[in-house]
ZADODREN-833603 format. One record per residue: x, y, z of N, C-alpha, C in turn; chain. Coordinates in nm, 2 decimals. Atoms other than C-alpha are relative to their C-alpha. Example, Ala and Ser with C-alpha at 12.3 -4.5 7.8 and 13.67 -1.06 7.14 Angstrom:
2
n.px:0.09, n.py:-0.12, n.pz:0.00, ca.px:1.23, ca.py:-0.45, ca.pz:0.78, c.px:0.09, c.py:0.12, c.pz:0.00, fido:A $
n.px:-0.09, n.py:-0.11, n.pz:0.00, ca.px:1.37, ca.py:-0.11, ca.pz:0.71, c.px:-0.08, c.py:0.11, c.pz:0.08, fido:A $
***
This chain:
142
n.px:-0.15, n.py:0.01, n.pz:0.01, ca.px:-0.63, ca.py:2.27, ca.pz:-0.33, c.px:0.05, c.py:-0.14, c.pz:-0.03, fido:A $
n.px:-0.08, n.py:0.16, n.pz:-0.03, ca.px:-0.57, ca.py:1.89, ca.pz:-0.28, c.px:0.09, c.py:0.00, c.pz:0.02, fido:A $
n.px:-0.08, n.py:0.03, n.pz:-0.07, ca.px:-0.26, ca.py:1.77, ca.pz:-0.25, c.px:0.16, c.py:0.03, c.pz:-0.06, fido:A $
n.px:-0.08, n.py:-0.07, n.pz:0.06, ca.px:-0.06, ca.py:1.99, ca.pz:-0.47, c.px:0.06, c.py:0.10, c.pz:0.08, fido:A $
n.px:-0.05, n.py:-0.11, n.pz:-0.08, ca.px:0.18, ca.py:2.15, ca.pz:-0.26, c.px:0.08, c.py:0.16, c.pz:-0.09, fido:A $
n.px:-0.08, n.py:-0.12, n.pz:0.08, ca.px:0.32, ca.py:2.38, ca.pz:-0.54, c.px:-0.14, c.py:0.15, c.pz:-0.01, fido:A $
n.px:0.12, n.py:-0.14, n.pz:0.00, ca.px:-0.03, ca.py:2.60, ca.pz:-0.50, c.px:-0.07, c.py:0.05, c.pz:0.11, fido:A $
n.px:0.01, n.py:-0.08, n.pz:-0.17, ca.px:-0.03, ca.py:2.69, ca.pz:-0.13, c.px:0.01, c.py:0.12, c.pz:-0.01, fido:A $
n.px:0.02, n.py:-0.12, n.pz:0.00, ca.px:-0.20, ca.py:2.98, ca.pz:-0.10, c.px:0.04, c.py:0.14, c.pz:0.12, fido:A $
n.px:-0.08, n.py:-0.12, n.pz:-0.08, ca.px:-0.02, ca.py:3.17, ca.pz:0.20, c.px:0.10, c.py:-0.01, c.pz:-0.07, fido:A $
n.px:-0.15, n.py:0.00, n.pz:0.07, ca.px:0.26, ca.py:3.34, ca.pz:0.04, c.px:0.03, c.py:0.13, c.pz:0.11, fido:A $
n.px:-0.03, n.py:-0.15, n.pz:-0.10, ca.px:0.47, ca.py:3.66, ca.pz:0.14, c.px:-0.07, c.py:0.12, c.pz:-0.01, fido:A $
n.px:0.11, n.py:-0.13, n.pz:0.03, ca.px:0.21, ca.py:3.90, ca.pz:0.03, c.px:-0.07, c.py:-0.01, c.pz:0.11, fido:A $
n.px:0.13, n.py:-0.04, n.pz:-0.16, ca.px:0.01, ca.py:3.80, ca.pz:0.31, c.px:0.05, c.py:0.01, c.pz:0.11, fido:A $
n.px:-0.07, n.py:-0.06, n.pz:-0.11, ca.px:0.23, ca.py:3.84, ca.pz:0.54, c.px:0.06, c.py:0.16, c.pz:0.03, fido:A $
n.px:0.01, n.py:-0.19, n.pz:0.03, ca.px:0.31, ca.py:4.20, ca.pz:0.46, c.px:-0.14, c.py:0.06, c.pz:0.02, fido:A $
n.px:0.13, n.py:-0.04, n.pz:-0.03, ca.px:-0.06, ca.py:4.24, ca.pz:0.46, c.px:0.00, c.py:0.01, c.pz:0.14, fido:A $
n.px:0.09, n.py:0.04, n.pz:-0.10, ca.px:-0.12, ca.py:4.11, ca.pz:0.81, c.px:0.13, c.py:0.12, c.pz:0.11, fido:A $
n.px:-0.07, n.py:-0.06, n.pz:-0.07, ca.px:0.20, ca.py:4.31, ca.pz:0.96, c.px:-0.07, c.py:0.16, c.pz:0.09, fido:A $
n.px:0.16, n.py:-0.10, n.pz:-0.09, ca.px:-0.03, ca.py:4.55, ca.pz:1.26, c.px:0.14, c.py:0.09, c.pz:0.05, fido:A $
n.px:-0.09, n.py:-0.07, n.pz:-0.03, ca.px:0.35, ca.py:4.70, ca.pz:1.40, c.px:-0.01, c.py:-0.01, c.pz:0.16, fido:A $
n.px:-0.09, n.py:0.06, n.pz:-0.20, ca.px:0.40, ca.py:4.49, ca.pz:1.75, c.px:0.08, c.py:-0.08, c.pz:-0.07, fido:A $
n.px:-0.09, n.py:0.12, n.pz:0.05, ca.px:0.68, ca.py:4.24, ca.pz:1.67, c.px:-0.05, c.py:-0.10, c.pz:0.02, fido:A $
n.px:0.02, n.py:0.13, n.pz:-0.06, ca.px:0.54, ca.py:3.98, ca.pz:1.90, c.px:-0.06, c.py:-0.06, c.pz:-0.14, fido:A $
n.px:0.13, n.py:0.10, n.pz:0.05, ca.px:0.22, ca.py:3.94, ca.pz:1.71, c.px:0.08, c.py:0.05, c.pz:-0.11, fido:A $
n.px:-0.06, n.py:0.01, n.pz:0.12, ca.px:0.43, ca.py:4.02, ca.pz:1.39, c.px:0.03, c.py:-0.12, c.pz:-0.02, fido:A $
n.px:-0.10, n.py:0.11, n.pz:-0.04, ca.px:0.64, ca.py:3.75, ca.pz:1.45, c.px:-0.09, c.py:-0.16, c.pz:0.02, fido:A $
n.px:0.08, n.py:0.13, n.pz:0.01, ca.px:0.36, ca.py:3.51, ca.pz:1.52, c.px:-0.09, c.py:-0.07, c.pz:-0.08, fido:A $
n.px:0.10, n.py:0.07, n.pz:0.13, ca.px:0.18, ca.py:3.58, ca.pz:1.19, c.px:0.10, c.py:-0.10, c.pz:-0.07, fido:A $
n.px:-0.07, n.py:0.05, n.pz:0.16, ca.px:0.50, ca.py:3.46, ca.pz:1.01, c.px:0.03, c.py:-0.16, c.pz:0.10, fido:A $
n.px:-0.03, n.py:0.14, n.pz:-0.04, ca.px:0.56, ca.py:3.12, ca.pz:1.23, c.px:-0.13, c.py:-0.06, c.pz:0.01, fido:A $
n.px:0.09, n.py:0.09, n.pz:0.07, ca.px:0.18, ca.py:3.02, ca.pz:1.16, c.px:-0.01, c.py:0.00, c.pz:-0.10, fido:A $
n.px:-0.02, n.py:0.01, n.pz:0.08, ca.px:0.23, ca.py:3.10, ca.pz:0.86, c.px:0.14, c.py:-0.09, c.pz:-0.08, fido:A $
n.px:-0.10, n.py:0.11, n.pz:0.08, ca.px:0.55, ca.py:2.91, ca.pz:0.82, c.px:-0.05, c.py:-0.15, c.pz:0.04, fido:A $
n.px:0.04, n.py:0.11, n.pz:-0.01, ca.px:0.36, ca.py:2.64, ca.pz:1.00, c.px:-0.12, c.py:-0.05, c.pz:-0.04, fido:A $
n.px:0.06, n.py:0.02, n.pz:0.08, ca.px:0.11, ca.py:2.62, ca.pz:0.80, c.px:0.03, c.py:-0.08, c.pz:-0.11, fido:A $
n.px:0.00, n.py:0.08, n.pz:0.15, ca.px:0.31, ca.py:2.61, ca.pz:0.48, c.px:0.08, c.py:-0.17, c.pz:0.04, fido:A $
n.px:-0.04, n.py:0.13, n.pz:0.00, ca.px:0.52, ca.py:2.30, ca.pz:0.66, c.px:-0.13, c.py:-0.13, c.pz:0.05, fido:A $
n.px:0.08, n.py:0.05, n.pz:0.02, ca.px:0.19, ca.py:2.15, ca.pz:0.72, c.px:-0.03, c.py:-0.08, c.pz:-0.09, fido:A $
n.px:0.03, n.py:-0.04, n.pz:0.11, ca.px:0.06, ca.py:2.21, ca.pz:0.41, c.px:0.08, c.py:-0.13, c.pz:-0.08, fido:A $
n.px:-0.09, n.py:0.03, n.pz:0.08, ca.px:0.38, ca.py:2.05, ca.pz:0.26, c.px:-0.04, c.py:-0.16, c.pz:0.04, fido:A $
n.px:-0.02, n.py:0.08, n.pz:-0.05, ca.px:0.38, ca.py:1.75, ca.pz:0.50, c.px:-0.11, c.py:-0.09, c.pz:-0.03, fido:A $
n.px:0.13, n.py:0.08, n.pz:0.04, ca.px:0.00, ca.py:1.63, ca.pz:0.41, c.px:0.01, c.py:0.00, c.pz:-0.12, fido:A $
n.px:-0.09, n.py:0.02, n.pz:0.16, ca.px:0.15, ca.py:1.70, ca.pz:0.01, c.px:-0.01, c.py:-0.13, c.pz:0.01, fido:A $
n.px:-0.07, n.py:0.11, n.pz:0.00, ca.px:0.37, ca.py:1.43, ca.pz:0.08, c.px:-0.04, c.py:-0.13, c.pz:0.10, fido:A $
n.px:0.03, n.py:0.03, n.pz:-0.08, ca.px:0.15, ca.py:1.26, ca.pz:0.29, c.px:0.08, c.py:-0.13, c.pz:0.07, fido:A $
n.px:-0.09, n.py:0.02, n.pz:-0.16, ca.px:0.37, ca.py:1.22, ca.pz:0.61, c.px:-0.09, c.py:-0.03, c.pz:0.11, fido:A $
n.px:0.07, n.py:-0.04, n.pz:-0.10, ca.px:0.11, ca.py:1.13, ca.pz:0.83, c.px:0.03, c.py:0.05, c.pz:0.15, fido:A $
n.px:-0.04, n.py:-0.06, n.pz:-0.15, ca.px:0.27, ca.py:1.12, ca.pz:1.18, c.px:0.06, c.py:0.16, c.pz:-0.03, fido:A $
n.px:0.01, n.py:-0.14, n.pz:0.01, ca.px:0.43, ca.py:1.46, ca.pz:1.02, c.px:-0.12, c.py:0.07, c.pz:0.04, fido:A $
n.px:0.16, n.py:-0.05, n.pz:0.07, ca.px:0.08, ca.py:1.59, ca.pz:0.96, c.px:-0.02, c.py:0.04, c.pz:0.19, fido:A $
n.px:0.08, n.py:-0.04, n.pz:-0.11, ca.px:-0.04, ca.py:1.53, ca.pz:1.31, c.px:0.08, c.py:0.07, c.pz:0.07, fido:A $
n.px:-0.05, n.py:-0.04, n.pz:-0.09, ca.px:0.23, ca.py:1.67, ca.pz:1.50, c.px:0.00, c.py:0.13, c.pz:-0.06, fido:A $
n.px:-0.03, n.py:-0.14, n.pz:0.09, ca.px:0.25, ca.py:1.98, ca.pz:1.27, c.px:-0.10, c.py:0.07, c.pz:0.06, fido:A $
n.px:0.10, n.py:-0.04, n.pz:-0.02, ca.px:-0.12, ca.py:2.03, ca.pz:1.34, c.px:0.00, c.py:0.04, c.pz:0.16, fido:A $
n.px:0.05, n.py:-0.04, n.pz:-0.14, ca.px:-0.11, ca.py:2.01, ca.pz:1.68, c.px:0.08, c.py:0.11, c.pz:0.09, fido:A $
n.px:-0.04, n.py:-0.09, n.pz:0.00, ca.px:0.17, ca.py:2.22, ca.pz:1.70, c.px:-0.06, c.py:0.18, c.pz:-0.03, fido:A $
n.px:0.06, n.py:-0.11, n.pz:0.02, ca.px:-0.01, ca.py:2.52, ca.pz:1.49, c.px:-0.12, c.py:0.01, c.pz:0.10, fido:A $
n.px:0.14, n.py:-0.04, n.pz:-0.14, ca.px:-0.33, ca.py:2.47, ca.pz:1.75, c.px:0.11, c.py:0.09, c.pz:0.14, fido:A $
n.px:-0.08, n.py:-0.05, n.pz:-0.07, ca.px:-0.08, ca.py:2.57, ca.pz:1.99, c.px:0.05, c.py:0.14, c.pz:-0.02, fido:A $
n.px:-0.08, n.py:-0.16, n.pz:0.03, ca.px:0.11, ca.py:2.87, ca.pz:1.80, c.px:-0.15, c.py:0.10, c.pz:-0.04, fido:A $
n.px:0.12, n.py:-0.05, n.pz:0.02, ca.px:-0.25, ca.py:2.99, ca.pz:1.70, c.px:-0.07, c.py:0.05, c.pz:0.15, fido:A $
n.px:0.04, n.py:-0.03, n.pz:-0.14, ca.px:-0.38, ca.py:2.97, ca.pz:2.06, c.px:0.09, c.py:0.12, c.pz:0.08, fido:A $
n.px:-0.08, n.py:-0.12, n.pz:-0.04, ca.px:-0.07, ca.py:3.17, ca.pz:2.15, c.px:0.01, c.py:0.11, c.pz:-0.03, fido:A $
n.px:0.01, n.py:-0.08, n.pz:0.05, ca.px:-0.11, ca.py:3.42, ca.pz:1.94, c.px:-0.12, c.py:0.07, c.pz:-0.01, fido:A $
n.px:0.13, n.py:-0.10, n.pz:-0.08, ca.px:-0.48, ca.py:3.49, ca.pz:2.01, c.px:0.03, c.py:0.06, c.pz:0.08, fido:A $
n.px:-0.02, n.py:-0.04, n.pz:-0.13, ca.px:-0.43, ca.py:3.55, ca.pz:2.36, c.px:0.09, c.py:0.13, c.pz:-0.04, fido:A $
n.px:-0.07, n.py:-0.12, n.pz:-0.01, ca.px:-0.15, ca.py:3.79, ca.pz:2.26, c.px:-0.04, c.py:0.09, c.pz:-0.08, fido:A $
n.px:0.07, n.py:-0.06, n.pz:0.09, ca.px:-0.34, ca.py:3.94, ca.pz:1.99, c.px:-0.14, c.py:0.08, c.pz:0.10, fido:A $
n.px:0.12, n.py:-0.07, n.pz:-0.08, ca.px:-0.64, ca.py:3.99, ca.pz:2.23, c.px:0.00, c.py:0.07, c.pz:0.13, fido:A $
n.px:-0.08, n.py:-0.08, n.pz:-0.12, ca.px:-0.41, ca.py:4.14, ca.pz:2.53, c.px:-0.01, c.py:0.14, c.pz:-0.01, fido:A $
n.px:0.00, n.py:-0.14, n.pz:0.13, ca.px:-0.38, ca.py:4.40, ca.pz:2.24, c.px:-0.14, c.py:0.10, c.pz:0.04, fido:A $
n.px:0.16, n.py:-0.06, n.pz:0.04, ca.px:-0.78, ca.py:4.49, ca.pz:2.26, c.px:0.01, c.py:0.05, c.pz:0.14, fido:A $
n.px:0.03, n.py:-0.05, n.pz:-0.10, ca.px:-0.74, ca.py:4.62, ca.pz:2.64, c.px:0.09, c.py:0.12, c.pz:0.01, fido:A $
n.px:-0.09, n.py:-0.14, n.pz:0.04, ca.px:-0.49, ca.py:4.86, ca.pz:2.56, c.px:-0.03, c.py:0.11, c.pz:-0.05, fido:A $
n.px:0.02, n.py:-0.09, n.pz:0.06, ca.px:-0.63, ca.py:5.07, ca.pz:2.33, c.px:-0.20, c.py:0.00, c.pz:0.00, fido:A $
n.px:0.13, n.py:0.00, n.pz:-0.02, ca.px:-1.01, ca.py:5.18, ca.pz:2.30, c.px:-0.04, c.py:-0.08, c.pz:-0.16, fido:A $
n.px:0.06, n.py:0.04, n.pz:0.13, ca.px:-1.09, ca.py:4.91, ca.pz:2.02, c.px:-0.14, c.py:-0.07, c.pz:-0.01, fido:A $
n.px:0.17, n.py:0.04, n.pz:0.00, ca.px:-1.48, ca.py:4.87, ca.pz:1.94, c.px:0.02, c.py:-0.12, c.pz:-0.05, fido:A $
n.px:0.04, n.py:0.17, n.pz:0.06, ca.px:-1.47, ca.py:4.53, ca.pz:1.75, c.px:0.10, c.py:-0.09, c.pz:0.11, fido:A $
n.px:-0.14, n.py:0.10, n.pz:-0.03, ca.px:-1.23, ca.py:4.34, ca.pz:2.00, c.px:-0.14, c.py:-0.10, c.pz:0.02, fido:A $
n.px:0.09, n.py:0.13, n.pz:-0.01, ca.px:-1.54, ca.py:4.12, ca.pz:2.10, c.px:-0.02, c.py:-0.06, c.pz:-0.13, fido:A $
n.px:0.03, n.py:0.05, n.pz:0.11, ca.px:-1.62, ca.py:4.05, ca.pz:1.73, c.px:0.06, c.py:-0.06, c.pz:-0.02, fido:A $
n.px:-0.13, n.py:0.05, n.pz:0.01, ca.px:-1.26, ca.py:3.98, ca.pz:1.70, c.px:0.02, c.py:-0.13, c.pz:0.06, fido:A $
n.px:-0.02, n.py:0.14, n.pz:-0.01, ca.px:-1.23, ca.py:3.75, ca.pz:1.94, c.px:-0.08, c.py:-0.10, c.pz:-0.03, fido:A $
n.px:0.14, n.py:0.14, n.pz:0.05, ca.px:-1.53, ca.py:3.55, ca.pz:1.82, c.px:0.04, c.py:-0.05, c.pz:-0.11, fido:A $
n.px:-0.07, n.py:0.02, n.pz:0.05, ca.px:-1.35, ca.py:3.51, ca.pz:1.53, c.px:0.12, c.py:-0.07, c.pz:0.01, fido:A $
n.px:-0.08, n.py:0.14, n.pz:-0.04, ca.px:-1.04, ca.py:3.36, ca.pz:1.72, c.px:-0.03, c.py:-0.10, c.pz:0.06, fido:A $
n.px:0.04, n.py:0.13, n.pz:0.02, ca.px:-1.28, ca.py:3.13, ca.pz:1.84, c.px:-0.02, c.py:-0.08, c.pz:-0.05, fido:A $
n.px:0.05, n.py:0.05, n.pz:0.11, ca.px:-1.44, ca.py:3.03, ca.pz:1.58, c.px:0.09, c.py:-0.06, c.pz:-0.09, fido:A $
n.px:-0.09, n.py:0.11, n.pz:0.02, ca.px:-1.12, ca.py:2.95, ca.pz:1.39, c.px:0.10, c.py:-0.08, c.pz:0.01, fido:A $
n.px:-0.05, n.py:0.13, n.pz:-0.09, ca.px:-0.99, ca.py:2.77, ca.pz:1.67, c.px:-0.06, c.py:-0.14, c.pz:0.02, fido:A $
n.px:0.08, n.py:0.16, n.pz:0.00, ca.px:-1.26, ca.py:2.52, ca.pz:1.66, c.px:0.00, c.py:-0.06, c.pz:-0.09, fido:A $
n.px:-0.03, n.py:0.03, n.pz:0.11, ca.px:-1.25, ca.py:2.51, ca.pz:1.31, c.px:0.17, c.py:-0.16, c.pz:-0.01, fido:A $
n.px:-0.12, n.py:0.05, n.pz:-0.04, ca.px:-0.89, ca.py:2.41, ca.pz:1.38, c.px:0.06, c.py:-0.09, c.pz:0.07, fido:A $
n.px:0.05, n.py:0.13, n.pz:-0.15, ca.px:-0.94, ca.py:2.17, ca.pz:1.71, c.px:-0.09, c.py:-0.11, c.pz:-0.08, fido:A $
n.px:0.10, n.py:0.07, n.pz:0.15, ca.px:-1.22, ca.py:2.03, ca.pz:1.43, c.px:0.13, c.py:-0.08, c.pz:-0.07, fido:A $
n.px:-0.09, n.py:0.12, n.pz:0.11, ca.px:-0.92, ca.py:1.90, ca.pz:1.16, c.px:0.13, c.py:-0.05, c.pz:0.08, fido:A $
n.px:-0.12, n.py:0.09, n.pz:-0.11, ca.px:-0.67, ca.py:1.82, ca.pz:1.46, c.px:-0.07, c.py:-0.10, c.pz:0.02, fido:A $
n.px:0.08, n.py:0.10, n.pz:-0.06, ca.px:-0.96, ca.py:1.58, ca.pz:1.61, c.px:0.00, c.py:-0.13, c.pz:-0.11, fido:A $
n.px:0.02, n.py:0.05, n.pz:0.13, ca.px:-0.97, ca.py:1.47, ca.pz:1.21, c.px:0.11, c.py:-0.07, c.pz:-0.06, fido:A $
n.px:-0.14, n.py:0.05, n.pz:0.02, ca.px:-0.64, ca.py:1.36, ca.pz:1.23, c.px:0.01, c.py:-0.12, c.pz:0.05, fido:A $
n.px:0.02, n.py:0.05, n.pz:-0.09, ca.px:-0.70, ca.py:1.09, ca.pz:1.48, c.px:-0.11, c.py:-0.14, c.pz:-0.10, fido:A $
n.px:0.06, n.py:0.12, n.pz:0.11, ca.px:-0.89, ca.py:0.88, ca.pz:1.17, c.px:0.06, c.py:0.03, c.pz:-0.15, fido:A $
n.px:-0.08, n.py:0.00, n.pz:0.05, ca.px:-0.62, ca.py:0.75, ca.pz:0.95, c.px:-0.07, c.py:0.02, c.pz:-0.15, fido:A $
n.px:0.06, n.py:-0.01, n.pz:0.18, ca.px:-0.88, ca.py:0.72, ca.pz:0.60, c.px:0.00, c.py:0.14, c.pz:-0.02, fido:A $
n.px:0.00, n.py:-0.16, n.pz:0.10, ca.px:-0.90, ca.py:1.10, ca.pz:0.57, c.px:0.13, c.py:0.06, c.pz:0.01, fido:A $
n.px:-0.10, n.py:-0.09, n.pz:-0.01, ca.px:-0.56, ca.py:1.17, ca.pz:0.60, c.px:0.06, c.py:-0.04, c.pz:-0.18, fido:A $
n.px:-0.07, n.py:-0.15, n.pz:-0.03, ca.px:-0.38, ca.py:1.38, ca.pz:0.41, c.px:-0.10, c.py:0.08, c.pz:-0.08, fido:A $
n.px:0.07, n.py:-0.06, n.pz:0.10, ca.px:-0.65, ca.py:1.49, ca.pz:0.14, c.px:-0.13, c.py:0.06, c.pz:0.06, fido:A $
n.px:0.10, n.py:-0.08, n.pz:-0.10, ca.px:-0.93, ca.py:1.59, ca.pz:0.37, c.px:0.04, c.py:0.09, c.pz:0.10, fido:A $
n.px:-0.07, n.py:-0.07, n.pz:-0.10, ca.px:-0.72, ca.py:1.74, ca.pz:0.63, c.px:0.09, c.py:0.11, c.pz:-0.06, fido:A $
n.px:-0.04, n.py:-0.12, n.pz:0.09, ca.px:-0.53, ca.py:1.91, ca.pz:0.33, c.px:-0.06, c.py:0.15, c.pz:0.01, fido:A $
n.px:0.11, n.py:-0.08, n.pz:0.06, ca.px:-0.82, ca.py:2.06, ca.pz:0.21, c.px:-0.09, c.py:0.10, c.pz:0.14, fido:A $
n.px:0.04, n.py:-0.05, n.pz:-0.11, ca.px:-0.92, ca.py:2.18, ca.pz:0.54, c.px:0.09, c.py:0.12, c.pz:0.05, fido:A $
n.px:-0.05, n.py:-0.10, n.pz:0.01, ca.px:-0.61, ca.py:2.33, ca.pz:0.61, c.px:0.00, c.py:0.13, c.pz:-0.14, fido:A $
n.px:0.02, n.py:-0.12, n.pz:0.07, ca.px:-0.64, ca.py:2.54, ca.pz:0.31, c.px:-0.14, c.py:0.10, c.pz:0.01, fido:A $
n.px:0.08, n.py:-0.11, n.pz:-0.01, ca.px:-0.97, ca.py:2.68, ca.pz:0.39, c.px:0.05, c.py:0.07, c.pz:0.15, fido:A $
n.px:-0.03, n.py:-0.12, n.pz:-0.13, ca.px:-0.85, ca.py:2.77, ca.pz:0.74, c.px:0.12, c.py:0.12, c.pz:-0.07, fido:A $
n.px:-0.09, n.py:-0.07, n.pz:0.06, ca.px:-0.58, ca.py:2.97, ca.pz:0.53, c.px:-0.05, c.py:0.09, c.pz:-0.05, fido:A $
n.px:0.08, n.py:-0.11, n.pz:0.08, ca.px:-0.80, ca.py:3.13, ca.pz:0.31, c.px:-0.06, c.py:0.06, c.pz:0.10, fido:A $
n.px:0.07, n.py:-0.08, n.pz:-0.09, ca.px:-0.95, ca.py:3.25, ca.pz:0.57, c.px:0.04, c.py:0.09, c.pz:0.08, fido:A $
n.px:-0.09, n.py:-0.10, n.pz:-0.08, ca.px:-0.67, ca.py:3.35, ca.pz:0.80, c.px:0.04, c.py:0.16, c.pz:-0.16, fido:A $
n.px:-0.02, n.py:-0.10, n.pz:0.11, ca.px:-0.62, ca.py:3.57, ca.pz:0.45, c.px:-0.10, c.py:0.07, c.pz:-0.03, fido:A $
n.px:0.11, n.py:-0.10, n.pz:0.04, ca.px:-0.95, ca.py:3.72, ca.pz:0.37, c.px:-0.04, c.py:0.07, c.pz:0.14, fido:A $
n.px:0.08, n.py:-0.04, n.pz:-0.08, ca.px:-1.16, ca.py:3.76, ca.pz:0.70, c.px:0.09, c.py:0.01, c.pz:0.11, fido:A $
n.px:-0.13, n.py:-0.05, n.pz:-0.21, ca.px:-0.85, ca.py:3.74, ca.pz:1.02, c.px:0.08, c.py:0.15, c.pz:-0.08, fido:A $
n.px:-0.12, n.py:-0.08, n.pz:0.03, ca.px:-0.64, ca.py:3.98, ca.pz:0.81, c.px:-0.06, c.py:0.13, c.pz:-0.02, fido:A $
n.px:0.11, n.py:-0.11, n.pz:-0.01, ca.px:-0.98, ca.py:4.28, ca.pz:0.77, c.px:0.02, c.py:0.00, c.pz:0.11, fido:A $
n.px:0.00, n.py:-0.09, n.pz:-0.17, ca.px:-0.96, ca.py:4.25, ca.pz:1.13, c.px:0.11, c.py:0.03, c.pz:0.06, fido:A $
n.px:-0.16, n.py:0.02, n.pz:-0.07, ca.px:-0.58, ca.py:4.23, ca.pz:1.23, c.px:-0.02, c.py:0.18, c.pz:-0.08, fido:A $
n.px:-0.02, n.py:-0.17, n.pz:0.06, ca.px:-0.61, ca.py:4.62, ca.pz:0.98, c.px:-0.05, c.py:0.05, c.pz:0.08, fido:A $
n.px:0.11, n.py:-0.07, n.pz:-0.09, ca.px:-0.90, ca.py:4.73, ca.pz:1.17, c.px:0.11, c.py:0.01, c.pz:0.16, fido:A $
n.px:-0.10, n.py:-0.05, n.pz:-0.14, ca.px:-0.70, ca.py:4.66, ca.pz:1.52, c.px:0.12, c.py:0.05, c.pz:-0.02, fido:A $
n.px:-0.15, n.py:-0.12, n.pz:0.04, ca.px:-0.38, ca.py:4.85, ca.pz:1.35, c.px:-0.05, c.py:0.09, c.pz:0.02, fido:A $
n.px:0.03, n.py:-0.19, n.pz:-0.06, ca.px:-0.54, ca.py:5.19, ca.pz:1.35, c.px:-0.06, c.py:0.01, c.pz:0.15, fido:A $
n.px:0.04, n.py:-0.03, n.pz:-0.13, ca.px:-0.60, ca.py:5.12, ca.pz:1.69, c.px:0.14, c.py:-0.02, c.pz:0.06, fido:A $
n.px:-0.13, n.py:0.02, n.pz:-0.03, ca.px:-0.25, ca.py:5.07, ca.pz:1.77, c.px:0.07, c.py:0.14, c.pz:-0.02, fido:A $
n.px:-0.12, n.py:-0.08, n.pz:0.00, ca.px:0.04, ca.py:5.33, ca.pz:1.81, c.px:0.11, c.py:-0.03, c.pz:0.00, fido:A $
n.px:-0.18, n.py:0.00, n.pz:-0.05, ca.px:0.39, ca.py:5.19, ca.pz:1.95, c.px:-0.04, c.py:-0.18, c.pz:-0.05, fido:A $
n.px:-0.09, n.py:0.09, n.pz:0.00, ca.px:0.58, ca.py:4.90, ca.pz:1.91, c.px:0.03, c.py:-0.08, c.pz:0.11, fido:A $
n.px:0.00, n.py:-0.02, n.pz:-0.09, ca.px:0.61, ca.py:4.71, ca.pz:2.17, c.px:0.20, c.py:-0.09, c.pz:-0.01, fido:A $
***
């Protein structure tokens, strides 16, 4: 992607996609997702002090949103919630990984760019198969 902010790949399609029908965790795809794209925008324009605080922020709304995502898996009888959460591990470290990466000024904004856009692509192909999968385990609204 580099450092072309006009081809940031979360849009509103994937947010429609990822919608499972709790508000909370509704609600928490579209504010990593908006903090993403102000990310995204801020390593563009490379803002550094932006950048880091952005980042450390999303570690934060990410972390929050596991937990409440994975509150989810004791409620209903869902077989993959272990998988699942190994997955919100995994792209929390990922994530803890280009925060830490932040912290050495020569790779900023174009390595840390490029980083965040694979954690994107990913929150879009492989988090968003399993956020479907724990929908049909779902019923209400909360």
């Amino acid at each position: 992607m580099g450092t072309d902010s006009t081809g940031f790949i979360l849009d509103t399609a994937w947010l429609s996609l990822c919608r499972i029908g709790i508000r909370s965790i509704d609600a928490d795809h579209q504010d990593i997702h908006d903090r993403i794209a102000r990310l995204h925008e801020a390593c563009a324009a490379r803002r550094f002090a932006d950048c880091r605080e952005l980042m450390i922020g999303l570690v934060s709304a990410v972390e929050r949103h596991f937990r409440r995502e994975e509150a989810q898996f004791s409620r209903v009888p869902y077989p993959n919630a272990r998988h699942h959460a190994d997955h919100h591990r995994h792209l929390l470290n990922r994530l803890t990984a280009a925060t830490a990466a932040l912290a050495d000024p020569s790779r900023l904004p174009d390595h840390i760019l490029d980083g965040i856009d694979v954690f994107a692509s990913v929150l879009m192909t492989d988090h968003v198969a399993l956020d479907m999968e724990l929908r049909a385990y779902l019923t209400s609204d909360d």
